[in-house]
C-alpha positions in Angstrom: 0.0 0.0 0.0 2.7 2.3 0.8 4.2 2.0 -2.3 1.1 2.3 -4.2 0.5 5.4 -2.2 4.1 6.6 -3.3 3.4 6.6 -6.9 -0.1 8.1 -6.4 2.1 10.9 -5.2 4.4 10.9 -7.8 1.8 11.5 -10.5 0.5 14.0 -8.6 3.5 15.8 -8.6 3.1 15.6 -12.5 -0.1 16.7 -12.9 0.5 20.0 -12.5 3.5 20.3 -15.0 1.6 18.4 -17.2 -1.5 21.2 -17.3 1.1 23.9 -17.8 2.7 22.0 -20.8 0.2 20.9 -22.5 -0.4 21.7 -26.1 3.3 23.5 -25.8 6.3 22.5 -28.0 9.8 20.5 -26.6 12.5 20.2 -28.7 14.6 17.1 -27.5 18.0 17.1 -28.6 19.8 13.3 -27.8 23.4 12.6 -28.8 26.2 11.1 -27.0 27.3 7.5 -26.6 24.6 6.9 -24.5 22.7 6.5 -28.2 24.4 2.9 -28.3 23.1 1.7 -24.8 19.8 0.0 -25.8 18.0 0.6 -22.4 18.9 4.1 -21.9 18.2 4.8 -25.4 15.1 2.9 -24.8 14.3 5.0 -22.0 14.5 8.7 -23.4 12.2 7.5 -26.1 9.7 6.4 -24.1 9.7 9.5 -21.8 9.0 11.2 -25.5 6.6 9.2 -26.2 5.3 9.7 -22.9 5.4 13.6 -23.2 3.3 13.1 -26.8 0.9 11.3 -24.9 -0.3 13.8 -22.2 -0.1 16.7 -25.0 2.9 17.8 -25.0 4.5 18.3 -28.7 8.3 16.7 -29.0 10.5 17.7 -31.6 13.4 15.1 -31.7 16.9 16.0 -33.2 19.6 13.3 -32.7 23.4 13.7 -33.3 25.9 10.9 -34.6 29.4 11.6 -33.6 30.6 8.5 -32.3 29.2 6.2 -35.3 30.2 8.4 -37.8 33.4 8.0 -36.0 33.2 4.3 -36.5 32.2 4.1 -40.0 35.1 6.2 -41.1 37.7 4.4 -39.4 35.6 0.8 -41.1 36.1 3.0 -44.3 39.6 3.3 -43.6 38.9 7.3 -44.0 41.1 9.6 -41.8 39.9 12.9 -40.0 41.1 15.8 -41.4 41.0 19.3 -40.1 42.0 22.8 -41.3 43.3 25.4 -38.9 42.2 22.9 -35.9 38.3 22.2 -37.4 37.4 19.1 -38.7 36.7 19.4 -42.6 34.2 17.4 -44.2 34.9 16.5 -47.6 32.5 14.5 -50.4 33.8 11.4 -48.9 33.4 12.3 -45.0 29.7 13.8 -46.4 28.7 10.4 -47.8 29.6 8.9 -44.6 27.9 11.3 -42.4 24.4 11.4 -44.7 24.3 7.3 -44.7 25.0 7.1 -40.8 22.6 10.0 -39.7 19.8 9.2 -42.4 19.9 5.5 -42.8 20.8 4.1 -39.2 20.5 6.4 -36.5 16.8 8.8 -37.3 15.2 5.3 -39.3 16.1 3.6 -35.8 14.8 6.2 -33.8 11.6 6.5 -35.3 11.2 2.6 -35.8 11.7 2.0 -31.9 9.6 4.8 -31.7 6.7 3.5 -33.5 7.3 0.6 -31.5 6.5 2.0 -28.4 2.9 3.1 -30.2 4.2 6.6 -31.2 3.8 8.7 -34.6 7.1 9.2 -36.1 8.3 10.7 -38.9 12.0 10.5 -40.1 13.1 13.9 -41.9 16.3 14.5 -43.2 17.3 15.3 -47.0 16.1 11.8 -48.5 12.7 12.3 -46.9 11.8 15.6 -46.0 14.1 18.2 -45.6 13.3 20.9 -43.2 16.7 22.5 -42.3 17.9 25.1 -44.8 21.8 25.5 -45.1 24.6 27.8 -46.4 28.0 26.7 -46.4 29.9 27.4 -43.5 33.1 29.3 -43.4 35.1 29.0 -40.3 38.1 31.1 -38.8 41.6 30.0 -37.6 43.0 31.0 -34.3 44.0 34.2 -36.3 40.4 34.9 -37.4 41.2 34.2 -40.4 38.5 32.6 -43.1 38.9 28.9 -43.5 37.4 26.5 -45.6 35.7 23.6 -43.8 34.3 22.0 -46.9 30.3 20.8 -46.7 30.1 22.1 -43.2 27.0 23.8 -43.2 25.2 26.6 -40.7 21.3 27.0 -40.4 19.9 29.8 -42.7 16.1 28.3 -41.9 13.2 25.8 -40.8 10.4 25.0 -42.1 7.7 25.9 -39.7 4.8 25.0 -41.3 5.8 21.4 -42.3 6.8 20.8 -38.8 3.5 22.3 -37.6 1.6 20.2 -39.4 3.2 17.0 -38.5 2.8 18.4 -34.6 -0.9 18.9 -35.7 -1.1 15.2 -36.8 0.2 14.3 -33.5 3.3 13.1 -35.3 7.0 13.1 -33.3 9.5 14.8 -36.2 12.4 13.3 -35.7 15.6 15.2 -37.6 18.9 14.7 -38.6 21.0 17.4 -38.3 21.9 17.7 -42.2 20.5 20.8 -43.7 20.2 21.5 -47.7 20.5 25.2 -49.6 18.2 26.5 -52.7 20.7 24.0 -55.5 19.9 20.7 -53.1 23.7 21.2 -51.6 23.4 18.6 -48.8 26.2 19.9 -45.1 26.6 18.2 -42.5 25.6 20.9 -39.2 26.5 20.4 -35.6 23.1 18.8 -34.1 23.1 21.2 -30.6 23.2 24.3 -33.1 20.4 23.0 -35.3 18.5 21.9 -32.2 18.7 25.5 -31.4 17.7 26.7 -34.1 14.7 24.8 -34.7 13.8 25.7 -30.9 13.7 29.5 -31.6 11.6 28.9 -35.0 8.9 27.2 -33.6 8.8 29.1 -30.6 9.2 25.7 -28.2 8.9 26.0 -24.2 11.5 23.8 -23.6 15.0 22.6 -25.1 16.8 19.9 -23.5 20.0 18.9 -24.4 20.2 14.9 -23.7 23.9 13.4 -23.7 26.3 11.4 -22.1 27.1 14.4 -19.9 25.9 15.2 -16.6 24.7 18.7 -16.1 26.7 21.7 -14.9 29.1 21.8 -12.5 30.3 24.9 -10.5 33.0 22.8 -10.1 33.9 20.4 -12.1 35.8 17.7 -9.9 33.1 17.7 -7.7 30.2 15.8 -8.5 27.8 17.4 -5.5 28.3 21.0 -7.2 25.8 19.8 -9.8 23.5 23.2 -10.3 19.9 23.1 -10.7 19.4 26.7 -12.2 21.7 29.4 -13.7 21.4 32.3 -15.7 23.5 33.5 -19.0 25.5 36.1 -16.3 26.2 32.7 -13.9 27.3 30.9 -16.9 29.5 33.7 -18.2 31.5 33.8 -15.2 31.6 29.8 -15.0 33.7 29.6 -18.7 35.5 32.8 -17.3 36.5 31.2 -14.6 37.5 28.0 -16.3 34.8 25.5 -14.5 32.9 25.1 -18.0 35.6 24.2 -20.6 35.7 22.0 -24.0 32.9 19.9 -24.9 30.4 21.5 -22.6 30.9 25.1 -23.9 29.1 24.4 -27.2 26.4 22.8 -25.4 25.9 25.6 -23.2 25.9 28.4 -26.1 23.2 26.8 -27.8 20.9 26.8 -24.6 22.0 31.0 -24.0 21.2 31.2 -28.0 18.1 29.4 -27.5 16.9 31.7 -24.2 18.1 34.7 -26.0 15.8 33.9 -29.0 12.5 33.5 -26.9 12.9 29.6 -25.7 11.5 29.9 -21.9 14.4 27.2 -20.7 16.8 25.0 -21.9 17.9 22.0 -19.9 21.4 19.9 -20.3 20.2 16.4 -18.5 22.1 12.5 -18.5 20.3 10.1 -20.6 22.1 7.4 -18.8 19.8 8.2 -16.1 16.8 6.2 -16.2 13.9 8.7 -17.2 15.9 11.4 -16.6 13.6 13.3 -19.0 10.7 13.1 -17.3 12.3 13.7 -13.7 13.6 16.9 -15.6 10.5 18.0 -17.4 7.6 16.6 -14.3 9.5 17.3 -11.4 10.1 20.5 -9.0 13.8 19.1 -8.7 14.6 17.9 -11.6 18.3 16.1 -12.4 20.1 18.2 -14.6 20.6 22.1 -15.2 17.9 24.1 -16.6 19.0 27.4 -18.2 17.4 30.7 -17.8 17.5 33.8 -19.3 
């Protein structure tokens, strides 16, 4: 009984974040290693599919670095990089387009469906709904440099992903965006999660990775913060306690607050449901981000 009572409780808790999301749009952004693990994988896509059920709209955009990783070294293909950024040539592209498109969004939206969900897989072979210029990138001299078919966002296509949100479908992207001659580039997915965010005016992003969130000091895994603003954060990579992979993450979330997103969350999918104990929960078990 007292366990039954326990999880009475629980939903309770819920109910109320669940009336003040409903009907409002949550870009999810998953990447990471954790994407390998089958349960954890399992376990952000059901909170998704959870999130769909009680009216809340998720947008899904996955990365892919460490199987793009993997197929280049099986293709015998070596990273190369200009002025210390990785360049993607024809070959890397090829690559990077079969891994995102044909492996890691059709699985997503196939284990999706699986759990009863509405999923559509869009990316350049389907439906593309990133727009994309070619990127041109600066040396440590701020100098231009060519990266090759590296590509930034120049648009989204609101109204096709409004109407599958309308459908009650889950869009799930690939972070490959095409310009006006059908150029396919390869764009990093936090940016284009970002992006998307802003365009169609989401609640919510959250950033789901291998990464815990933010620490106010990194060797100590009790300085975990719940809540910071863009000024806390500033003086965090000032200070040196947020430093390499974590700093992109982070300037996505202060791009996505800055261009009307409400919050933006960095969470550990390795955590079982850590999605929904982020999204349902007064304590949540990552960082949320505020403006």
């Amino acid at each position: 009984m007292d366990t039954a009572i326990q999880k009475a409780a629980i939903l309770i808790e819920g109910l109320s974040y669940i009336q003040q999301f409903r009907d409002k749009i949550v870009v999810v952004k998953v990447g990471g290693s954790f994407l390998d693990d089958a349960e954890a994988r399992r376990c952000v896509l059901t909170d998704i599919v959870f999130m769909r059920t009680v009216g809340i709209h998720p947008i899904l955009i996955h990365g892919g670095g460490p199987a793009i990783n993997q197929a280049m070294k099986a293709a015998k293909l070596e990273p190369k990089w200009v002025a210390g950024l990785r360049y993607t040539d024809a070959d890397t592209l090829r690559i990077v387009q079969d891994v995102l498109s044909n492996v890691i969004n059709r699985g997503l939206v196939e284990e999706m469906q699986s759990l009863g969900a509405r999923a559509e897989p869009l990316h350049p072979r389907t439906r593309p709904v990133v727009r994309a210029a070619r990127h041109t990138g600066t040396d440590v001299d701020g100098k231009p440099v060519d990266l090759g078919f590296v590509g930034e966002v120049t648009g989204v296509d609101e109204w096709a992903l409004g109407h599958m949100i309308r459908e009650d479908t889950i869009p799930v992207i690939a972070p490959l965006g095409v310009d006006e001659d059908g150029q396919v580039y390869n764009i990093n997915a936090d940016t284009a999660a970002s992006r998307v965010a802003v365009a169609m005016k989401a609640e919510k992003l959250v950033n789901v990775s291998d990464t815990h969130g933010i620490r106010t000091d990194p060797d100590d895994p009790k300085s975990l913060a719940s809540s910071l603003t863009r000024a806390q954060i500033e003086k965090l990579v000032a200070d040196g306690k947020i430093t390499g992979g974590m700093i992109p993450k982070v300037e996505c979330c202060l791009t996505a607050v800055q261009g009307g997103v409400r919050k933006a969350h960095i969470i550990d999918g390795r955590i079982p449901h850590s999605l929904l104990l982020e999204v349902y929960t007064a304590s949540g078990i990552g960082t949320e981000i505020l403006p």
